[in-house]
N, C-alpha and C positions, 0 to 999 in steps of 0.2 A: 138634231132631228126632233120635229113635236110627232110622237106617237098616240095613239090610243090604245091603250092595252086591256087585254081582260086576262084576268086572273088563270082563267081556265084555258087558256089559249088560243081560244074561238074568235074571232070578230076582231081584231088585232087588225090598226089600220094609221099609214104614212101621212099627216098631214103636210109636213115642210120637210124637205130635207136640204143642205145647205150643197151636198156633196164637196167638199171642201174641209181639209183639216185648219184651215187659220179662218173661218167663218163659222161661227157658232150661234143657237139661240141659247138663252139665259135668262129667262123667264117663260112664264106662260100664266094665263088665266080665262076664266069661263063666267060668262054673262049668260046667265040663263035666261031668263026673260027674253032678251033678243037674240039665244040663238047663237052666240058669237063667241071667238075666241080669238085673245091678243097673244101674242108672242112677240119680245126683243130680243133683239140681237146684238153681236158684242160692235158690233158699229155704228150703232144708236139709231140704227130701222126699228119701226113696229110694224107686224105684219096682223092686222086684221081680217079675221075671215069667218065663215059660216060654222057650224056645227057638222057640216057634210064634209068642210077643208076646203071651201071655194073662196078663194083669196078676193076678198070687198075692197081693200084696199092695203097698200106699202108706204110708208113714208120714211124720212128721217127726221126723226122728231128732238133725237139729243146730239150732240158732237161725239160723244163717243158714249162706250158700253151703256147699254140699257140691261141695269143690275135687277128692274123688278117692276112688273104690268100685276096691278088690282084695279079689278071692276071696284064700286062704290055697292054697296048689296040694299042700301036702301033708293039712291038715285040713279036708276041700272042707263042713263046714258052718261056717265063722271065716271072717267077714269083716270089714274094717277099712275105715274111712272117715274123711275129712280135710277140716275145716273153716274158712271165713272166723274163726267163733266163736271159735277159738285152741286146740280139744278136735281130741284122735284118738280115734276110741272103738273097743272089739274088739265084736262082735255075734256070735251063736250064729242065724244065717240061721231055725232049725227055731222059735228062740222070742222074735223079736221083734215088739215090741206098743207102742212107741213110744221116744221119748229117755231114759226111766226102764231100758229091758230091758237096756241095756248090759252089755257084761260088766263092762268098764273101760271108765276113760275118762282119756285123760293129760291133762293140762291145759298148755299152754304160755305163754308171753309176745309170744306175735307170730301173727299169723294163719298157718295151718300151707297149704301147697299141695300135698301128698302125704305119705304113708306106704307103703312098700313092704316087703316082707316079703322077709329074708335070702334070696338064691338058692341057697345052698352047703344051710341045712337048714330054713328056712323060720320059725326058731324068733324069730328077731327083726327088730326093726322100724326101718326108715330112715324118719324125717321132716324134711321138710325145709320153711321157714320162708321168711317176705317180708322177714325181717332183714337 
């Protein structure tokens, strides 16, 4: 389930729910700029939608679990995402249309659990591994 929660208990609202105990999401993140938020799930769908929860679009974008959806905070249409599959891939948000639209794609030797993009200029990428 991707929730929106407030602290106070007020304003508390459902964006995805999978209803399903062997369907999960497993990340999430927020693109300010445009408004939007990704979430993956553990069958390598990304569900992209609006900041209201109106679904823009679904895809499968990895073969299996998507461990980890960042926006890019200086290039707000780059986004990267990190999979069981052992793939980081870079996406262009305005034009993807499934696992083929990649920009890139790294390939590693061990299942990847995140990629985070430098804090200092955003230009490159930490991934880090089940190794």
């Amino acid at each position: 389930t991707v929730n929106l929660l407030d602290f106070n208990g007020r304003n508390n609202r459902k964006f995805l729910d999978t209803q399903s105990w062997s369907f999960w999401y497993c990340s999430v993140d927020v693109n300010v700029p445009h408004k939007m938020m990704a979430a993956g799930d553990n069958v390598g769908n990304v569900v992209m939608m609006n900041t209201e929860g109106d679904k823009l679009w679904q895809h499968r974008l990895h073969k299996s679990k998507v461990n980890h959806v960042e926006f890019n905070p200086s290039c707000d249409w780059l986004m990267v995402t990190a999979s069981t599959d052992k793939t980081v891939k870079l996406w262009d948000i305005r034009m993807v249309e499934g696992r083929g639209s990649a920009l890139y794609t790294l390939e590693h030797h061990h299942i990847i659990n995140s990629a985070y993009f430098s804090s200092n200029d955003h230009c490159k990428l930490l991934t880090t591994d089940q190794h």
